[in-house]
C-alpha positions in Angstrom: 0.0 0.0 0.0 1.3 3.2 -1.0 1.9 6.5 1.3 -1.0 8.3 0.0 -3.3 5.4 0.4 -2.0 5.1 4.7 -2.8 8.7 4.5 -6.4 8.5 3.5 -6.9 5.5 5.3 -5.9 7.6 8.5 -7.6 10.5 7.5 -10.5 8.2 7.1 -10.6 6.9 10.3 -10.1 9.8 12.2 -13.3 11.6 10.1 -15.2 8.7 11.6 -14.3 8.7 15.2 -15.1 12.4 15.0 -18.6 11.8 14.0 -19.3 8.7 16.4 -19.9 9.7 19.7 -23.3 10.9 21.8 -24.0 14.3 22.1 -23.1 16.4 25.1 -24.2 20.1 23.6 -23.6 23.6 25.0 -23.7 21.4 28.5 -19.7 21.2 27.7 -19.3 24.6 28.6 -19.7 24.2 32.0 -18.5 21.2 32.8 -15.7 18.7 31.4 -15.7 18.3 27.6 -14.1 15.6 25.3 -12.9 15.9 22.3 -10.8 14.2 19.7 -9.2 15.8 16.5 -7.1 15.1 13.1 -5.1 17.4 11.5 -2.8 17.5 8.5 0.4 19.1 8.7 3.4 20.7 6.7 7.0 20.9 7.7 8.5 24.4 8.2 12.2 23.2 8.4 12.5 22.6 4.4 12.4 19.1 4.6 9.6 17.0 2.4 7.3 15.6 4.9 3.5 14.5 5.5 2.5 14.7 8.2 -0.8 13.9 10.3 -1.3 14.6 14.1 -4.6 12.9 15.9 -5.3 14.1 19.3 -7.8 13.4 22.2 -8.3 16.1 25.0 -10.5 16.3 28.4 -10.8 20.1 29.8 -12.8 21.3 32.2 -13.0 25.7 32.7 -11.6 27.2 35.2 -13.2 28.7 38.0 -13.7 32.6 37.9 -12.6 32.3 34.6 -16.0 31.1 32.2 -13.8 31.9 29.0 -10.7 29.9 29.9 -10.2 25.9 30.2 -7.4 24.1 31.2 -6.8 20.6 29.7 -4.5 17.5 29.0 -4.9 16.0 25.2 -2.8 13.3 24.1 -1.3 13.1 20.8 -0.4 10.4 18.3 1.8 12.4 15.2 2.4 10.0 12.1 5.2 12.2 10.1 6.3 10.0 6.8 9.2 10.7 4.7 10.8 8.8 1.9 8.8 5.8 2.2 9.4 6.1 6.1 7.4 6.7 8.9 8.1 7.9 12.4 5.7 8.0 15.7 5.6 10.7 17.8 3.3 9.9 20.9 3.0 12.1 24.0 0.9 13.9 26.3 0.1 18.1 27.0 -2.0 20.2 29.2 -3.2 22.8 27.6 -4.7 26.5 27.9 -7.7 27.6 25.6 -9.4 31.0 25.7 -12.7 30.8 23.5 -14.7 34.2 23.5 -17.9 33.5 24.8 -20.6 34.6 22.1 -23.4 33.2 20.1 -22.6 32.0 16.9 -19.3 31.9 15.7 -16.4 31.6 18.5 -13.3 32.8 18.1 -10.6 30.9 20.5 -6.6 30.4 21.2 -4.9 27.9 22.5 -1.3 26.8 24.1 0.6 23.9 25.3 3.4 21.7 26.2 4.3 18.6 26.8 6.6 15.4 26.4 6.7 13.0 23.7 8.6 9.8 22.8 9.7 8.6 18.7 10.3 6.1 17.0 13.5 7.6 15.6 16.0 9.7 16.6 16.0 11.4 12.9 13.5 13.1 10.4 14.7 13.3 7.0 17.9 15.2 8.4 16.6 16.8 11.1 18.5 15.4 14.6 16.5 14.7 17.5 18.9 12.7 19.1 17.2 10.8 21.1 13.5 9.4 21.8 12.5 11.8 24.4 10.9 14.7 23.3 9.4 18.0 24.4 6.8 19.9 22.6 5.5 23.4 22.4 2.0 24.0 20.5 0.0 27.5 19.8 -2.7 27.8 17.8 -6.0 29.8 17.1 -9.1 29.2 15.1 -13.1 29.1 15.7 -15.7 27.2 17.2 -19.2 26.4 15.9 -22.1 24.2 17.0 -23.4 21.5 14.7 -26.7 19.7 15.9 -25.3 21.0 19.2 -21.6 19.4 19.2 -19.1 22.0 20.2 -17.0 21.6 16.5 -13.5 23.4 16.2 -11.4 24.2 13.1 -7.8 25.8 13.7 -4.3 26.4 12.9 -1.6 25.1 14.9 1.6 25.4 15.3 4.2 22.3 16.4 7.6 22.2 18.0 9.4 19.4 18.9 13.1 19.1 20.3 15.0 17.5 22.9 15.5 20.5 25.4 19.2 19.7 24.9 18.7 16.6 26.6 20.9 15.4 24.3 24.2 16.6 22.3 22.7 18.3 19.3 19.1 20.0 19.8 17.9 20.3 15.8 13.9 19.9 16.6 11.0 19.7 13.9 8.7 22.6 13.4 5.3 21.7 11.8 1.9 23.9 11.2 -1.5 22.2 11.1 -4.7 22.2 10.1 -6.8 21.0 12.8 -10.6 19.8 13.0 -11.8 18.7 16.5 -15.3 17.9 17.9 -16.5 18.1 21.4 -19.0 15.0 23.4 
């Protein structure tokens, strides 16, 4: 099977488990929400990479503070490369801010966390070792469809070592990101 066809398989898949949970509504804003998300991405370091990023979160807003939630999402980041692919799995609390209007919602987010790959090397790029770190921003808006909170944003991706290791080259990646809240 060729890299195109993986690709839309796991696009495919992630499309579906977007769509196939129950329905939690506007309930989600105050209380805990899940959510999972697939996202395509491109390299920004000049190497030729595609890359895909699934995610699953659980946040809950903070108290005195309606407009801001504080999370933990774990990531699974499939980046492929001259027939090869690495895995980049991990986990990340998160801040969002979504402005709280009707309609339309216009929200950022940010994030760090730690990661572990399958390689040590992305098309050049030297990680040096499996243990990771990673910083993530991002912004985009939020819409309700037959009242599932549904997100789509732009995200940014770094991931290095934090000179854990000799050699600290890392891999920047932006994203297209949709999510949907249960």
């Amino acid at each position: 099977m060729g890299t195109r066809a993986v690709h839309c398989w796991l696009l495919l898949i992630g499309v579906l488990l977007l769509f196939s949970c129950p329905d939690r509504g506007f309930a989600a804003d105050e209380q805990g929400l899940f959510e999972v998300a697939v996202g395509g991405g491109i390299n920004l370091n000049g190497i030729n990479t595609n890359q895909v990023l699934f995610v699953s979160a659980l946040s809950f807003p903070m108290k005195g503070a309606k407009m801001i939630r504080f999370g933990l999402e774990g990531d699974l980041e499939f980046i492929e490369y001259h027939g090869r692919v690495t895995f980049i799995g991990g986990v990340a609390p998160f801040f969002r801010a979504t402005w709280q209007r009707a309609g339309i919602r216009p929200f950022a987010e940010i994030g760090g966390g730690i990661n572990y790959s399958s390689r040590k090397r992305v098309d050049g790029r030297e990680l040096n070792g499996p243990f990771l770190f990673s910083a993530m921003g991002g912004a985009g808006i939020e819409v309700f469809y037959n009242k599932r909170p549904m997100r789509i944003a732009y995200r940014l991706r770094h991931l290095s070592n934090g000179h854990l290791y000799k050699g600290n080259e890392g891999v920047n990646t932006q994203y297209l990101m949709l999510s949907i809240g249960f």
